[in-house]
Every structure is written in C-alpha cells, then in structure tokens.
C-alpha positions in Angstrom: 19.3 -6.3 -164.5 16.2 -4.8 -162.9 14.0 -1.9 -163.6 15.8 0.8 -161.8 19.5 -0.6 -162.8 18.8 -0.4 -166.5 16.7 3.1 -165.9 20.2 4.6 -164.3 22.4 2.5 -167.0 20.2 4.3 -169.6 20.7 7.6 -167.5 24.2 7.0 -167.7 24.6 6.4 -171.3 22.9 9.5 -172.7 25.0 11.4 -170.5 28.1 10.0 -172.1 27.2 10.3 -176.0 26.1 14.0 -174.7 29.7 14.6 -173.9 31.3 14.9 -177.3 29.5 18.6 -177.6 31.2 20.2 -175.0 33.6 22.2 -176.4 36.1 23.0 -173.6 38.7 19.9 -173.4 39.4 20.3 -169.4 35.4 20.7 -169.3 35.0 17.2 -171.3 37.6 15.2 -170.0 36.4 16.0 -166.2 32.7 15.3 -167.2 33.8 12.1 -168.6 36.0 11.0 -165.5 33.2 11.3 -163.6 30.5 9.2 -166.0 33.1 6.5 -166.2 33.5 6.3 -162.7 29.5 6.3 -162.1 29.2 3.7 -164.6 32.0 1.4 -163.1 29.7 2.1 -159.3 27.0 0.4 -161.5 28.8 -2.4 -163.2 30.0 -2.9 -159.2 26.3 -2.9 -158.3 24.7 -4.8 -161.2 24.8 -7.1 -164.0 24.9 -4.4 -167.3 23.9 -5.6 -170.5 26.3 -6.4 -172.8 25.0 -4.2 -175.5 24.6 -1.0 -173.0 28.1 -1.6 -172.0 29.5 -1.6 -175.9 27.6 1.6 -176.9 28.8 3.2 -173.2 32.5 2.4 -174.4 31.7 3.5 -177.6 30.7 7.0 -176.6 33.5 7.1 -174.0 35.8 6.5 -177.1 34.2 8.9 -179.1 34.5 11.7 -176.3 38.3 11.1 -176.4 38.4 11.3 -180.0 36.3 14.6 -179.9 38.9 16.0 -177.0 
C-alpha cells in the first residue's frame, strides 16, 4: 500500500467513525453510502490493510447501530 493509498485509507476511516454523531438518520445513512462506496473505489485501486479494513467495517457497523 503506498504513501498516498494509506493517507486516503486513513482519510477515509476517520470520516466513517465520525458518522455515528450525526444525528439526522436520512443525514447518516447518505453520508455513509457515500464513504462505503469511496472506500470500495480504494479497495478497487489498492491493496488495504487488513487492520484498516476491520476498524473501517467496524465503524460502518457502528453507524448502522447508531441509525
């Protein structure tokens, strides 16, 4: 994974485990549509690491939960 993949996985991830405070459900699941479907452009485009792509999952469950 190089430099810039892992910079945008990061991105990525910190946008999802920001989700679970919006408080509008309509708002959340939208904003979570559109994180998953950027991070399945960069599993397309790269290699993720394992361990970014568990805690990715695990705040897209989380967000569901919260919704």
């Amino acid at each position: 994974m190089s430099a810039e993949d892992r910079s945008r996985a990061l991105d990525l991830l910190a946008r999802a485990e920001a989700l679970v405070t919006i408080a509008d459900p309509e708002e959340a699941t939208a904003a979570l549509s559109a994180t998953r479907l950027n991070w399945a452009e960069l599993q397309a485009d790269a290699e993720v690491d394992e361990a970014l792509s568990q805690r990715f999952d695990a705040a897209s469950d989380a967000v569901r939960e919260a919704i």
